[in-house]
VEXMIGU-511966 format. One record per residue (C-alpha): residue in one letter; residue number from 1; chain; x, y, z. Coordinates in steps of 0.02 Angstrom, whole numbers, padded with zeros to 5 digits. Each point is the difference from the previous one (the first is absolute). Layout:
REM VEXMIGU-511966
> A, NUM, A, X, Y, Z $
...
//
This chain:
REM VEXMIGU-511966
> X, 1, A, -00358, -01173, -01264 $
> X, 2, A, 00126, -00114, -00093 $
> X, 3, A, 00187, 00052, -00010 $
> X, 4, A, 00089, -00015, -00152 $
> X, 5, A, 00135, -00131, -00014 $
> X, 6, A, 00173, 00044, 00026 $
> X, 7, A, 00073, 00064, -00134 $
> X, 8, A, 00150, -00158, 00029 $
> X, 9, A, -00064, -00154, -00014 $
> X, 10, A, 00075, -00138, 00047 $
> X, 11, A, -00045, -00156, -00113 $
> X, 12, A, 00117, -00151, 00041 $
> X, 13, A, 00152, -00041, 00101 $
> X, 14, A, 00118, -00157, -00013 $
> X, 15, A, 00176, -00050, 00067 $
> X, 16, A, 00134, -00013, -00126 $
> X, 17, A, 00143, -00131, 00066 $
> X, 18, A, 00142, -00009, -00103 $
> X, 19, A, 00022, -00109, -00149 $
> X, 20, A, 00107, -00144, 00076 $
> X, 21, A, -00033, -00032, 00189 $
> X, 22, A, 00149, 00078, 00102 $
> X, 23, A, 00058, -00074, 00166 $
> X, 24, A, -00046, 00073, 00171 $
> X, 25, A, 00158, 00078, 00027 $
> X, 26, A, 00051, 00122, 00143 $
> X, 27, A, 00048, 00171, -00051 $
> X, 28, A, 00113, 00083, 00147 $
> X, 29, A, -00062, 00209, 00003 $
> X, 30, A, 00122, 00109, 00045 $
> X, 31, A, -00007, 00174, 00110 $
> X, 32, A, -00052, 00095, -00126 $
> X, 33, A, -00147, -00125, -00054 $
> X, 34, A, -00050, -00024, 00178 $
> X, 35, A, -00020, 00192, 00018 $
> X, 36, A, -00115, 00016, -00111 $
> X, 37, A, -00127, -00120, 00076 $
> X, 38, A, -00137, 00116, 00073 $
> X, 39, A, 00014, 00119, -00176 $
> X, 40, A, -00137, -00037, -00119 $
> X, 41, A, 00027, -00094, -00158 $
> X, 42, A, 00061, 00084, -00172 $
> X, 43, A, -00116, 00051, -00103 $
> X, 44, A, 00020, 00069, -00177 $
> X, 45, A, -00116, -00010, -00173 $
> X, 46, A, 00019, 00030, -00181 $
> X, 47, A, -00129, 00073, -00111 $
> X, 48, A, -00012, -00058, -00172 $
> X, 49, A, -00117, 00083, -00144 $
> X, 50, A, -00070, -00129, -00122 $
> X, 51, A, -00042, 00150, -00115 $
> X, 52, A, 00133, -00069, -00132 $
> X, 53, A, -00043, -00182, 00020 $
> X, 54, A, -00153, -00128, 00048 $
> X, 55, A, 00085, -00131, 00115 $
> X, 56, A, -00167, -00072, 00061 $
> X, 57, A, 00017, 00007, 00207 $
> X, 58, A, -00008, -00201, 00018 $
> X, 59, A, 00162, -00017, -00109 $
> X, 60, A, 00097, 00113, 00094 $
> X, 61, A, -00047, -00098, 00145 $
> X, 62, A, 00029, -00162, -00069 $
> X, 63, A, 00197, 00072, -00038 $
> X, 64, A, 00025, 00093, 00173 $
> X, 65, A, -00045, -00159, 00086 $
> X, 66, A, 00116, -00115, -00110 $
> X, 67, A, 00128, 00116, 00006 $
> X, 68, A, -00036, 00029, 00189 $
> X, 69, A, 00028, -00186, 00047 $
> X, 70, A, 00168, -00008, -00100 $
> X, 71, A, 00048, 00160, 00096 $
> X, 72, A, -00004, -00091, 00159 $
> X, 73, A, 00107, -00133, -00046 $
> X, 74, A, 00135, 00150, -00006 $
> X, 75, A, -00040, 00087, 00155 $
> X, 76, A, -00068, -00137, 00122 $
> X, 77, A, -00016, 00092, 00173 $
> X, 78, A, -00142, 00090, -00094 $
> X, 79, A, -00105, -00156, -00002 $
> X, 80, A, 00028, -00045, 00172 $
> X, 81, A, -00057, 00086, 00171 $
> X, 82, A, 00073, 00073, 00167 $
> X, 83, A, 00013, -00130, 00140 $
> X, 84, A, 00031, 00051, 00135 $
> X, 85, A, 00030, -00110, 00199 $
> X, 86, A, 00084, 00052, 00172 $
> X, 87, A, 00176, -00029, 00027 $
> X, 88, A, 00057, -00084, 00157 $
> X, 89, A, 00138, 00023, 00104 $
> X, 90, A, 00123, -00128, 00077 $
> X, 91, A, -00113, -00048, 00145 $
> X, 92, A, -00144, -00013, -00103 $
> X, 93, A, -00083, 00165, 00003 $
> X, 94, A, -00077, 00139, -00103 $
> X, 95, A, 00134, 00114, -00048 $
> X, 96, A, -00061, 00084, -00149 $
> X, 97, A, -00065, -00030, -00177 $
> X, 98, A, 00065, -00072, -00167 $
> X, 99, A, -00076, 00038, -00171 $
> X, 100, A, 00042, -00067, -00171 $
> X, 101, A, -00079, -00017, -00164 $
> X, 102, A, -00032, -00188, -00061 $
> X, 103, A, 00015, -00006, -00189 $
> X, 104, A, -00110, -00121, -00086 $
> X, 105, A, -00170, -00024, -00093 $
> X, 106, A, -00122, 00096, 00104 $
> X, 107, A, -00004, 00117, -00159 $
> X, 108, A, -00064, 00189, -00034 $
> X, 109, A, -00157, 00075, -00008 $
> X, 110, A, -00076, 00054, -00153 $
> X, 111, A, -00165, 00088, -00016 $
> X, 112, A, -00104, 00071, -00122 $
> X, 113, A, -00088, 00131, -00006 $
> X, 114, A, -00107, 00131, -00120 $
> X, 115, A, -00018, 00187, 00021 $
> X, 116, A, -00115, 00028, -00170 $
> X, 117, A, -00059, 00179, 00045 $
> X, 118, A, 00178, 00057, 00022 $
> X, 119, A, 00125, 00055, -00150 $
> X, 120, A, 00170, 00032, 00001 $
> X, 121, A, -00020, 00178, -00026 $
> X, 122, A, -00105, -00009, 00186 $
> X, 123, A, 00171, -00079, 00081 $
> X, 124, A, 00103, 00137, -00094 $
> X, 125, A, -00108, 00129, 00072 $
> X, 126, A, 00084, 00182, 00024 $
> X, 127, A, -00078, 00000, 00160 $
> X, 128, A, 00125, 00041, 00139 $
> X, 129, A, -00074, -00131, 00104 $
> X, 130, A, 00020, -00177, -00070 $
> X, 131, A, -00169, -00088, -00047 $
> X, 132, A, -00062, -00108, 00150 $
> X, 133, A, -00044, -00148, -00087 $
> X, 134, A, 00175, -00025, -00054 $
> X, 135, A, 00017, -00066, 00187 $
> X, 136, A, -00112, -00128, -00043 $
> X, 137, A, 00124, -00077, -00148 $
> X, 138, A, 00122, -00070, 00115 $
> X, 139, A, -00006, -00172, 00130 $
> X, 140, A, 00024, 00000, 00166 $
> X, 141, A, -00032, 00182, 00049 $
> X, 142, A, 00059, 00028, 00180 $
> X, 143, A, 00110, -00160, 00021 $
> X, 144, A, 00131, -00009, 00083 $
> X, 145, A, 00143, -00116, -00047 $
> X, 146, A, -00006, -00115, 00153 $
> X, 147, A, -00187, -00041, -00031 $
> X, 148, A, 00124, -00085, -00161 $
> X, 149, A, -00029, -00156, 00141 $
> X, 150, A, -00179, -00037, -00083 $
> X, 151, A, 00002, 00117, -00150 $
> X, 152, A, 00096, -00020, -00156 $
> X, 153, A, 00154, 00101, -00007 $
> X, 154, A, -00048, 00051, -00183 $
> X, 155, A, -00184, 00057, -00055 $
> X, 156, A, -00035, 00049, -00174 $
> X, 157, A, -00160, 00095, -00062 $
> X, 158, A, -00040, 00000, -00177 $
> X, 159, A, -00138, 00157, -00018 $
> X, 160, A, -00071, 00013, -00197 $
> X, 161, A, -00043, 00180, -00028 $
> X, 162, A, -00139, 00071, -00127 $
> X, 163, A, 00150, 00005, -00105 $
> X, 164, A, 00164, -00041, 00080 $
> X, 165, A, 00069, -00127, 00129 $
> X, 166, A, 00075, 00027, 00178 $
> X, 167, A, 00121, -00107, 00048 $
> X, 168, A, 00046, -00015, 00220 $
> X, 169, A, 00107, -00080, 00078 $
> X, 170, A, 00023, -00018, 00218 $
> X, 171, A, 00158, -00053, 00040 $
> X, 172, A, 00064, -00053, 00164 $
> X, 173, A, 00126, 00117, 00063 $
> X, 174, A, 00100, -00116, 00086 $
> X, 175, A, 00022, -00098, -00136 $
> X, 176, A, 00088, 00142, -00096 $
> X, 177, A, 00019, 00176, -00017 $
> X, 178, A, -00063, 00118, -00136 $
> X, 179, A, 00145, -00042, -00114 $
> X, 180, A, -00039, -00186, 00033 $
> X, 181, A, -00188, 00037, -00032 $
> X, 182, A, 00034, 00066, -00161 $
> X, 183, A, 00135, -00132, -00062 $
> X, 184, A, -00128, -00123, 00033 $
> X, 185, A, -00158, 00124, -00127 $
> X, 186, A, 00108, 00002, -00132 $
> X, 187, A, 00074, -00169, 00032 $
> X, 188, A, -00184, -00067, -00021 $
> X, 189, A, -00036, 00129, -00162 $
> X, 190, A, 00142, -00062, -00078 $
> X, 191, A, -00057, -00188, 00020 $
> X, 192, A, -00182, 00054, -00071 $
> X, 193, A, 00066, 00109, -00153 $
> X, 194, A, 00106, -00168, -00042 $
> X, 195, A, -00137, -00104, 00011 $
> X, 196, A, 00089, -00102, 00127 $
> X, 197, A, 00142, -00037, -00116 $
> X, 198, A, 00197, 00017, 00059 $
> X, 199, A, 00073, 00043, 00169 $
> X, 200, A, 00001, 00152, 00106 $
> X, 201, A, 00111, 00143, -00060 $
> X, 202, A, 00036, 00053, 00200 $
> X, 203, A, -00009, -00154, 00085 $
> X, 204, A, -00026, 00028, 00179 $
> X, 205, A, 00121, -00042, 00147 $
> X, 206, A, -00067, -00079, 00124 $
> X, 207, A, 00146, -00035, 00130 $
> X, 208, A, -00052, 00149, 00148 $
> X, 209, A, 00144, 00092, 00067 $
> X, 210, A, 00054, 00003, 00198 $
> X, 211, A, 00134, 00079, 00075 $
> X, 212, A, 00040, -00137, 00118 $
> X, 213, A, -00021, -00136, -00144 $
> X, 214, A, -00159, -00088, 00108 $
> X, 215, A, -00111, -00016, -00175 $
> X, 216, A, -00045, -00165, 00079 $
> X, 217, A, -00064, 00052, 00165 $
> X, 218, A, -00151, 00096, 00018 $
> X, 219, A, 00029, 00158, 00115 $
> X, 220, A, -00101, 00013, 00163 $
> X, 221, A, -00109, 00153, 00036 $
> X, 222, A, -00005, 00068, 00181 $
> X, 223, A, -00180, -00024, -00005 $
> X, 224, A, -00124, -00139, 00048 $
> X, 225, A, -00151, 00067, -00067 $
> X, 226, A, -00043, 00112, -00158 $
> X, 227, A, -00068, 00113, 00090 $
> X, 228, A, 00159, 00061, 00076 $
> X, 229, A, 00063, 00049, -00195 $
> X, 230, A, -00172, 00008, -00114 $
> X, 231, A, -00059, 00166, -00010 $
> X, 232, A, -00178, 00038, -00091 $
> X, 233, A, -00015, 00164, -00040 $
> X, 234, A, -00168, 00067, -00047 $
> X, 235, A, -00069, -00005, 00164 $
> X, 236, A, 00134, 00125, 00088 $
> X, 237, A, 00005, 00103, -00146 $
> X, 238, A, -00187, 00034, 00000 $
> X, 239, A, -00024, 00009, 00179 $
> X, 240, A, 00161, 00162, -00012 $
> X, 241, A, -00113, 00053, -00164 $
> X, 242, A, -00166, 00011, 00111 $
> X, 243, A, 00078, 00070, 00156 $
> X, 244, A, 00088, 00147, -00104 $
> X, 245, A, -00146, 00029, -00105 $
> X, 246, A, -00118, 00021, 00166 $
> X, 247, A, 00142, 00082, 00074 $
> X, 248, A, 00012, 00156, -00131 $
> X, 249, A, -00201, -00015, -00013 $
> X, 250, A, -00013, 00058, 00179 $
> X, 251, A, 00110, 00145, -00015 $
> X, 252, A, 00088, -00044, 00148 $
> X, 253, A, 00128, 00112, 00064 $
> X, 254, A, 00204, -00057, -00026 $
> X, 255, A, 00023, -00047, 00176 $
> X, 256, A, -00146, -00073, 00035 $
> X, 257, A, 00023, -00194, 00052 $
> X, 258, A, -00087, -00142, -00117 $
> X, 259, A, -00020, -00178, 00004 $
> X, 260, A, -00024, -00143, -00110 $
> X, 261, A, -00050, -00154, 00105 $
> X, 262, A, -00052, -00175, -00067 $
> X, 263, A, -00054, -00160, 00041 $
> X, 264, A, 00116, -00133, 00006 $
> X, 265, A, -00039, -00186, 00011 $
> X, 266, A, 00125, -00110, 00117 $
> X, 267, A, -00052, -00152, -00047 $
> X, 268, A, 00166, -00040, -00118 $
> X, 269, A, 00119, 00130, 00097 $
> X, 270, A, -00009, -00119, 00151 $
> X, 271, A, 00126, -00115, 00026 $
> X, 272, A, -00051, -00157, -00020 $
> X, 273, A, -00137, 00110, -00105 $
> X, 274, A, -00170, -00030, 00024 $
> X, 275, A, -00130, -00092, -00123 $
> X, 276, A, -00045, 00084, -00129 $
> X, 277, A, -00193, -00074, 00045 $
> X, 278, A, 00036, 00052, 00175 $
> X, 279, A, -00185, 00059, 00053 $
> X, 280, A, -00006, 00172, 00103 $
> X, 281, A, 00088, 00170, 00013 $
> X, 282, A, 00194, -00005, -00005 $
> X, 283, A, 00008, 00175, -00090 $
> X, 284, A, 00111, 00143, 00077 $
> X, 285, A, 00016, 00185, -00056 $
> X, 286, A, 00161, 00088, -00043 $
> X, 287, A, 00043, 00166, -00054 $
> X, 288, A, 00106, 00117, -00092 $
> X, 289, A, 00015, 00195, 00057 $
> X, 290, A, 00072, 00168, -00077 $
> X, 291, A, -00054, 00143, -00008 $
> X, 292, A, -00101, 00082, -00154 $
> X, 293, A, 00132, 00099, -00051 $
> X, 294, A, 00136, -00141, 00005 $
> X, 295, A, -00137, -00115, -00096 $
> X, 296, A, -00035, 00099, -00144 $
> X, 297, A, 00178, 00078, -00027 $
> X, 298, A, 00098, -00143, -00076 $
> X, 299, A, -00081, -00135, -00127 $
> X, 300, A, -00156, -00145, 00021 $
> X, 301, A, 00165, -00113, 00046 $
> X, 302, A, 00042, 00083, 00173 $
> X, 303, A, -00175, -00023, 00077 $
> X, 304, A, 00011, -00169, -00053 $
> X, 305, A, 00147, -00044, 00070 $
> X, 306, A, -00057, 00051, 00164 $
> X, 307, A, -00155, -00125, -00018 $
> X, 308, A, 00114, -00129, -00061 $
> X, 309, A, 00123, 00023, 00128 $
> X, 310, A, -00152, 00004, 00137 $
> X, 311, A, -00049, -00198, -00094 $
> X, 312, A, 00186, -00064, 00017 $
> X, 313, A, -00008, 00046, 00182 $
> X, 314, A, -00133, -00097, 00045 $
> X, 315, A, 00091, -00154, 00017 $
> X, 316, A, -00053, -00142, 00137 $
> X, 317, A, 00076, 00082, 00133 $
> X, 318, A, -00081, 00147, -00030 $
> X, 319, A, -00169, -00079, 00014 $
> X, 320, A, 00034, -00080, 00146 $
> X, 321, A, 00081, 00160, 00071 $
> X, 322, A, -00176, 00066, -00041 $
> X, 323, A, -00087, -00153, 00072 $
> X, 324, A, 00090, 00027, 00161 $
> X, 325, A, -00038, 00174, 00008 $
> X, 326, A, -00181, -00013, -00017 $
> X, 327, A, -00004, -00130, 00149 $
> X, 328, A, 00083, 00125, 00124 $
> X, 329, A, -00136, 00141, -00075 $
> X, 330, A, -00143, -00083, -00096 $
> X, 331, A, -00082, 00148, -00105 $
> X, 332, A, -00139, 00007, -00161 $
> X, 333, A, 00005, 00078, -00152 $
> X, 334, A, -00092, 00149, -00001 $
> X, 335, A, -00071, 00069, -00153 $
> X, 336, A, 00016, 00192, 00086 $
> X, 337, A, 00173, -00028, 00037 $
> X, 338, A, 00057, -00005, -00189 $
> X, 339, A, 00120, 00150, -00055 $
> X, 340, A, -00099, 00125, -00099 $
> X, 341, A, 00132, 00059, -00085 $
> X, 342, A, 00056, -00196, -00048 $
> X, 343, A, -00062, -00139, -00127 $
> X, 344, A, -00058, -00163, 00081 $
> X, 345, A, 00025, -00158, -00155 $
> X, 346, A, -00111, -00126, 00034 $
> X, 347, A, -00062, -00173, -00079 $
> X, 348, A, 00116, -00073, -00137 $
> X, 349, A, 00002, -00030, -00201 $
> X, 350, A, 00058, -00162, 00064 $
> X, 351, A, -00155, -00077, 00052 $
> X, 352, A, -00062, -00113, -00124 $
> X, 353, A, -00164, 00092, -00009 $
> X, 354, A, -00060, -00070, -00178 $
> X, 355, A, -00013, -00173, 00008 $
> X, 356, A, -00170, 00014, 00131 $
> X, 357, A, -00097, -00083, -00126 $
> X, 358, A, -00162, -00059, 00078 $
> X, 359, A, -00040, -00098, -00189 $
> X, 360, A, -00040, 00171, -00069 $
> X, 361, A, 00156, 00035, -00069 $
> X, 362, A, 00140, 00151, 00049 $
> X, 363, A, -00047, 00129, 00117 $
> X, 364, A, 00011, 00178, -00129 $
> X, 365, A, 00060, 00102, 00123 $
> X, 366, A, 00050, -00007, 00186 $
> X, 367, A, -00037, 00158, 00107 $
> X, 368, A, -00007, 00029, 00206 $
> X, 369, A, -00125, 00069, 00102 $
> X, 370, A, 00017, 00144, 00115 $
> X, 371, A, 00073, -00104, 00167 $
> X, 372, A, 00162, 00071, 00058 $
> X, 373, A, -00002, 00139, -00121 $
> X, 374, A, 00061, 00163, 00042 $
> X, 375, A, 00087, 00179, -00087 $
> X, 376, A, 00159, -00081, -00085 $
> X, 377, A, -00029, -00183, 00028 $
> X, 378, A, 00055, -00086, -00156 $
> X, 379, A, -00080, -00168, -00068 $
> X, 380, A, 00103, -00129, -00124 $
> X, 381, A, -00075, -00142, -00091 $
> X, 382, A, 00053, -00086, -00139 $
> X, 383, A, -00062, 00052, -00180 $
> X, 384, A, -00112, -00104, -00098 $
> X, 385, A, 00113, -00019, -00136 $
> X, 386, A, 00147, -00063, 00118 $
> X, 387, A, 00171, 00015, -00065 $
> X, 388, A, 00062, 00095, 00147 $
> X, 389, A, -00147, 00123, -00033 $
> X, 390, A, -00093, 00073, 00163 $
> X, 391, A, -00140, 00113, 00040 $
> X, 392, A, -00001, 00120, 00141 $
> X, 393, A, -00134, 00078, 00095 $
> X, 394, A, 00066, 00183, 00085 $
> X, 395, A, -00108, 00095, 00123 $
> X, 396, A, 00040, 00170, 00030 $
> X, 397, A, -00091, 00172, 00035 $
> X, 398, A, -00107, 00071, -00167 $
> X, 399, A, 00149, 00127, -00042 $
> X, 400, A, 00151, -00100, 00033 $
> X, 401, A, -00094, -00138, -00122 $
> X, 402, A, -00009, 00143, -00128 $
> X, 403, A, 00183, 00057, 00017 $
> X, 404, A, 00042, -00180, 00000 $
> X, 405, A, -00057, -00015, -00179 $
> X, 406, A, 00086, 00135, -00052 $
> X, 407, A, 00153, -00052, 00070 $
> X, 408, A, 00113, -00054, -00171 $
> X, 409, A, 00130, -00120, 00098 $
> X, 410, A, -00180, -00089, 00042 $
> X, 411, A, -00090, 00001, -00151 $
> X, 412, A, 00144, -00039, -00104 $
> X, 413, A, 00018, -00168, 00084 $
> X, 414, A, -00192, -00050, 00003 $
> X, 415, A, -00089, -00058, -00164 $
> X, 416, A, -00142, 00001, -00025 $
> X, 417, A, -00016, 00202, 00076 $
> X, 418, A, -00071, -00022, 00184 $
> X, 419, A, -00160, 00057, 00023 $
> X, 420, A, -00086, 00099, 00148 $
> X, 421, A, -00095, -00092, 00119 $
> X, 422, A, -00036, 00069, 00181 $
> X, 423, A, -00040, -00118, 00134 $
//
């Protein structure tokens, strides 16, 4: 059977640099910049109905990219990129982390895409629930602004509608803040409305602001590694979204202890950390405990702040802790020892799963086979469409897997609806 294409599609994508090459010059962030580093980027659209007017797509292109690249001239850190390198201290070693933006020519994305089968009227829908392609009109979906290192720090999506435009822009949030995102839309409307003609009627300002007058020092983080600040967040969230979803489809009783374990690799929380290539097992398993009553009482974010705070434990001492312990009492996993009333997360929508191309192109689907499978064992992969998408295989007991569809905080969060398969 042949799927339809995606209702976005995507048809070119360029880098804009501005006008005039700019110098590689350092721009110093301040606390409040810094802070914002493991926060995804900005991200805001405008609609805009051609119904009273027939600008053919490729001019309005044309103008957003001239305009675009005059922009930048105006607001340089947005055509540069995070850099970021380990600070030393006076005898030479690692004491924490700098990270600056290096204005230049490195330039903005632009792509452009067409959405044909979709109207204004569809993205103006009464709908309580927003339409889900509208996700699909914006760059960078699930960034976060210290991956600004190798990706631009602003990504613009032109999307031509059946018969209107959408206009997105992803903005680096540690570039600016909201009211800095927006000074910089309008900034770049009013240069494209003008045709490119006369100056900027709010210039920006450019000269950041520090209490201890150090603009030309770059501040060092306590850390040596981003994975002591960078937090990604769909992973946690939908292992706390499973967990209470199984939890209330068992009917357990309030008191009633439950876990959420998963595996963990090592192989980078080891210090010096391991290869990434490192060949064997270097996997441990943590957990998270509450009871079912404490679990589903408050919101998603409490369970998964238990399984996040269960990751940030499992620092390089605590693997070798656990190392050492297993030496002075070596034991096996055991697939009867799993808690019946817990959820066991295994596998990873990490794995890079869809480029095992034997010459016969991408694999359609990836699923697992029955090894290691028992009531509430969770599997992850990644989704075939990537984008931070995953697909999850759930094995539970024929009734709880019909209470789990029912369950709304579950449903609500899975698209398309999940279907019923016992195995």
């Amino acid at each position: 059977m042949v799927s339809s294409p995606p209702l976005v599609q995507h048809e070119s994508t360029c880098t804009v640099k501005p006008r005039v090459a700019l110098p590689g010059t350092p721009c110093h962030l301040t606390p409040w910049d810094l802070c914002t580093l493991s926060m995804h980027y900005i991200q805001n659209g405008l609609l805009f109905s051609n119904r009273h007017s027939s600008l053919p797509a490729d001019d309005a292109v044309r103008s957003l990219e001239t305009a675009l690249s005059i922009a930048l001239l105006h607001f340089p850190p947005l055509a540069g990129r995070l850099v970021s390198e380990i600070a030393y201290d006076d005898e030479g070693q690692p004491a924490g982390m700098h990270a600056f933006v290096v204005c230049g020519d490195r330039g903005a994305e632009f792509t452009r895409a067409v959405a044909k089968h979709i109207t204004v009227a569809d993205v103006l829908s009464p709908s309580d629930d927003e339409p889900s392609f509208v996700e699909a009109f914006f760059p960078l979906n699930g960034v976060v602004n210290y991956d600004g290192r190798s990706l631009p720090l602003l990504a613009v999506q032109f999307t031509e509608l059946a018969d209107g435009f959408f206009l997105a822009c992803s903005f680096n949030h540690a570039v600016g803040d909201g009211a800095a995102y927006w000074h910089f839309f309008n900034s770049w409307a009013e240069i494209a409305r003008n045709a490119g003609a006369g100056g900027l009627s709010r210039p920006p300002v450019h000269e950041r602001w520090f209490i201890d007058g150090r603009e030309n020092t770059p501040l060092t983080l306590p850390y040596t590694h981003p994975d002591k600040f960078i937090e990604r967040f769909a992973s946690t969230a939908i292992s706390s979204l499973v967990w209470r979803s199984i939890t209330r489809a068992r009917d357990l009783p309030p008191q009633k202890k439950t876990s959420c374990s998963l595996a963990i690799d090592n192989r980078h929380r080891l210090r010096p950390p391991l290869s990434p290539d490192y060949f064997g097992n270097s996997v441990d398993i943590i957990e998270a405990t509450a009871t079912a009553g404490e679990l589903l009482a408050p919101g998603l974010g409490w369970g998964a702040w238990l399984i996040h705070q269960a990751v940030a434990d499992h620092t390089d001492r605590a693997v070798r802790e656990a190392m050492t312990a297993w030496m002075a009492g070596p034991a096996m996993y055991k697939l009867s020892g799993h808690d019946t009333c817990g959820v066991k997360m295994g596998s990873s929508p990490r794995f890079d799963v869809y480029r095992c191309d034997f010459g016969w192109g991408k694999p359609a689907a990836v699923r697992s086979g029955r090894a290691n499978k028992y009531e509430g064992k969770v599997t992850f992969h990644p989704g075939r469409e990537g984008g931070g998408s995953m697909d999850l295989e759930i094995r539970l007991e024929p009734e709880c897997m019909k209470a789990l569809q029912c369950d709304e905080e579950f449903t609500s969060a899975v698209c398309p609806p999940p279907e019923l398969e016992i195995i």
